[in-house]
C-alpha positions in Angstrom: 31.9 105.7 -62.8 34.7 104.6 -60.8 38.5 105.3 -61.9 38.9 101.7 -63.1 36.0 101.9 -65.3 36.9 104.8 -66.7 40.5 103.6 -67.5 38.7 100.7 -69.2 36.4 102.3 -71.0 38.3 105.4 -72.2 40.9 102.4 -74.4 37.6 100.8 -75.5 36.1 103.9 -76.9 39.6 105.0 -78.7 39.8 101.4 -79.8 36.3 101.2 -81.2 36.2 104.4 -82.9 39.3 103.5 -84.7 38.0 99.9 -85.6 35.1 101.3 -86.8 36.4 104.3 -88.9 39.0 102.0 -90.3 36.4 99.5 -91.6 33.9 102.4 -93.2 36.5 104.1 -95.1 36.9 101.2 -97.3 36.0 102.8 -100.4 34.5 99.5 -102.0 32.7 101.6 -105.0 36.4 102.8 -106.2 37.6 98.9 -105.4 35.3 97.3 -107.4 34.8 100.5 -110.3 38.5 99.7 -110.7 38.6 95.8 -110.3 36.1 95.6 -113.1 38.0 97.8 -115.4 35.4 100.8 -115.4 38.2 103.4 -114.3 37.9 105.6 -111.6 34.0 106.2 -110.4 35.1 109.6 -108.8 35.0 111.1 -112.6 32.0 110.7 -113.5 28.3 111.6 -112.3 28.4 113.4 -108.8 32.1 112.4 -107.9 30.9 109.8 -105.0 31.8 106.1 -104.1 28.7 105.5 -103.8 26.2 102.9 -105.1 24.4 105.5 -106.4 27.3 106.9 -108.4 28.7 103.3 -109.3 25.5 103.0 -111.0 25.9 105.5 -113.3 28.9 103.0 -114.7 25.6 101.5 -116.1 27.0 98.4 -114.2 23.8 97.7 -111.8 25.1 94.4 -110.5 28.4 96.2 -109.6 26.4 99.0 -107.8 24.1 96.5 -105.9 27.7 94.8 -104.3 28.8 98.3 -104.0 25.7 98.8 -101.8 26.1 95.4 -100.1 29.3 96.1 -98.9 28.9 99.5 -97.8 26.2 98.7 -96.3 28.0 95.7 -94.3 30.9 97.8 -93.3 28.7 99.4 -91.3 26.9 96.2 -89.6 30.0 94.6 -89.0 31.8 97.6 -87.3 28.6 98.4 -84.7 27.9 94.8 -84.4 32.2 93.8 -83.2 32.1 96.3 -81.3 28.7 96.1 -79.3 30.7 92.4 -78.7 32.8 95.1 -75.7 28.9 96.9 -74.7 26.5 99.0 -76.5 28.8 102.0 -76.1 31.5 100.8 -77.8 29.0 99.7 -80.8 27.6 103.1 -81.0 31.1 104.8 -81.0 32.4 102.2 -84.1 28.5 102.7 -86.1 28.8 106.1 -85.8 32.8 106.1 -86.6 32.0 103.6 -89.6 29.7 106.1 -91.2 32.0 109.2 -90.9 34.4 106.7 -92.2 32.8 105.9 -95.2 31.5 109.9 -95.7 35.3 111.3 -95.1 38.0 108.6 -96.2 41.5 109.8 -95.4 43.2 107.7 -97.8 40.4 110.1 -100.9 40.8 113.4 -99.2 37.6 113.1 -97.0 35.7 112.6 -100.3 33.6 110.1 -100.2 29.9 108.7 -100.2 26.4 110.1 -99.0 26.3 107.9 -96.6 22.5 105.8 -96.4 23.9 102.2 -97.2 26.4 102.6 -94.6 23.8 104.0 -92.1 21.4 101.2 -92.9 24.2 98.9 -92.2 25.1 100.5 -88.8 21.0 100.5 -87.9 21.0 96.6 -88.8 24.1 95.9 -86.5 22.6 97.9 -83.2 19.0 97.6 -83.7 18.1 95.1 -86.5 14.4 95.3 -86.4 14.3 98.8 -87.4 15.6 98.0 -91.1 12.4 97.0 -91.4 10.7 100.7 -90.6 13.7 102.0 -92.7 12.2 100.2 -95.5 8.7 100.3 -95.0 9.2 104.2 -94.9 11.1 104.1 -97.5 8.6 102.0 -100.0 5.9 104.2 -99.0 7.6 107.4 -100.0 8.8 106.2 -102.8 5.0 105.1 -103.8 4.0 108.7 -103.1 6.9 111.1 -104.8 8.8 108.7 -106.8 11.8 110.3 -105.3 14.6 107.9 -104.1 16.5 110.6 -102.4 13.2 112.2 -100.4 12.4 108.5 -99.8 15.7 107.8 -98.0 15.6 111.5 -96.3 12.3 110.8 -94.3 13.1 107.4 -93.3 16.2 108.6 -91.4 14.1 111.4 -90.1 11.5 108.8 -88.5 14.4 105.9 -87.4 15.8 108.1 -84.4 12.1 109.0 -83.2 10.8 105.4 -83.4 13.7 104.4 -81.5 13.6 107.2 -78.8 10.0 105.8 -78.7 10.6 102.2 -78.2 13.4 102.8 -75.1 16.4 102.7 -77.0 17.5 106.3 -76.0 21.5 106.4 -76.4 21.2 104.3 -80.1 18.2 107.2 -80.9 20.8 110.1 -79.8 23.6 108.0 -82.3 21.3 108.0 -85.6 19.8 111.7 -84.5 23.0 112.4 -85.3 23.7 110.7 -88.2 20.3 111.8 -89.5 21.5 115.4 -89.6 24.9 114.4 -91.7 23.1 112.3 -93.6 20.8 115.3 -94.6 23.7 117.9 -95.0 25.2 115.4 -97.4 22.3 115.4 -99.4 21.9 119.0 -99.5 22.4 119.3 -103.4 19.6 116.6 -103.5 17.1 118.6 -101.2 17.9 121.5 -103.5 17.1 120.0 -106.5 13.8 118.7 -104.7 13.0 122.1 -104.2 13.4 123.4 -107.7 11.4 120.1 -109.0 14.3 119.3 -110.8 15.8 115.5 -108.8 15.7 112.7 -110.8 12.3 110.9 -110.1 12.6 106.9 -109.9 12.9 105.1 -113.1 13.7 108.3 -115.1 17.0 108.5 -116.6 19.7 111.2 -116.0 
């Protein structure tokens, strides 16, 4: 890379990451909790601004537009920013996410991050949603468990794209496969101990 490049694309990278972290830490769950009059979401269930956790509100149209939203945050800050070249696009997806996971303006608390990541996926490589949710269906057939559902479908994403040529966007969700799976560690506990909530039941 020649010096010019590098001046360019050293601005473009700051400028993306910045773009995109801005747009993920919009904490929509909180937004619309509080639009709607439910109070704060961070008070009840597991203290996320999450879908999941918005749905404990016992609001489930408010949780699906919480999901939406988090999910498009994502999408929209990998798919601007792939407008300046793929790099740029993976710096703002994988911003976005860490945006949404660590707000500044909520102390760094915020959601587990798999509508976000979806949303990211659909902005750099859209096709894949698709093995995302075919994964995901089929696990959820087998265990009944949302969260091991969600946890195996980010483990196959970055392998199926390594696989199909798309090494640098592979590398981006390897990543976000193992913060997405630290996040969820109380989760993989509770899987453990046979004691996660299995789809459909209640608590």
């Amino acid at each position: 890379m020649d010096l010019f490049s590098w001046q360019l694309g050293l601005p473009l990278t700051v400028l993306s990451l910045a773009f995109g972290y801005l747009l993920g830490s919009i904490p929509f769950g909180l937004i619309l909790t509080r639009m709607a009059g439910l109070g704060d979401v961070r008070k009840i269930g597991s203290g996320n601004i999450g879908a999941t956790n918005v749905l404990r509100t016992g609001n489930k149209k408010l949780a699906a537009a919480t999901l939406l939203l988090d999910a498009l945050k994502g999408t929209a800050a990998a798919a601007i920013a792939s407008l300046w070249g793929v790099e740029a696009g993976i710096a703002a997806g994988l911003a976005a996410f860490l945006g949404h996971l660590f707000p500044v303006w909520l102390g760094f608390k915020g959601g587990k991050g798999v509508a976000t990541y979806i949303g990211v996926l659909l902005g750099l490589a859209p096709l894949m949603v698709l093995v995302f949710i075919a994964v995901w269906l089929a696990m959820a057939k087998i265990s009944r468990y949302s969260s091991l559902s969600a946890l195996v479908a980010t483990v196959v994403i970055p392998v199926v794209l390594y696989v199909t040529g798309q090494e640098k966007v592979a590398l981006l969700f390897a990543v976000m496969t193992l913060i997405t799976w630290v996040k969820h560690r109380a989760n993989i506990q509770r899987l453990l101990a046979g004691t996660e909530s299995k789809i459909g039941e209640k608590g």
